[in-house]
C-alpha angles and dihedrals in degrees: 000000000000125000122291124198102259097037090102093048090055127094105202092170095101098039088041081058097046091052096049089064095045091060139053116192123037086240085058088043093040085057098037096053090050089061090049087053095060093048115054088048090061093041078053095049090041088050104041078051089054105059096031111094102243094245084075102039090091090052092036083061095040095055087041096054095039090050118007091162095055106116087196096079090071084067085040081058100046091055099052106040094035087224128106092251091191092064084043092058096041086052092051088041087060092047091067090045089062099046085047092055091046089056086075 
């Protein structure tokens, strides 16, 4: 699968840990994962959208599926939103984490 913009702000350790007890097999890990995975890009998108006023949200999508690897667009996102949208998206990603670890 090939790098999106916000792979390197992630941190995937904890979840990574949290799904490892949840599964036994890789097989079980290695589908599991691939659900995650779509997750939590849809959780990203949902959550750069939600802080992006919708005037920007075409352009926002334009910029993402010309270039989902740019790692400009979190600055992109920065600017238009006036938040430091790396620290928003860690924070949502631990937010998964926690409802993950509450499906045990």
């Amino acid at each position: 699968m090939s790098q999106l913009f916000f792979d390197k702000i992630l941190d995937l350790s904890k979840l990574e840990n949290v799904l490892n007890k949840l599964t036994r097999s890789t097989e079980e890990r290695t589908e599991l994962w691939l659900h995650v995975d779509e997750i939590i890009h849809n959780r990203i998108i949902s959550c750069c959208l939600l802080h992006l006023h919708k005037d920007h949200h075409q352009e926002f999508l334009e910029i993402f599926i010309r270039s989902p690897y740019d790692k400009g667009i979190i600055k992109y996102l920065d600017d238009k939103t006036k938040k430091d949208m790396k620290k928003v998206l860690q924070d949502e990603i631990k937010l998964l984490e926690k409802e993950i670890r509450e499906l045990r």
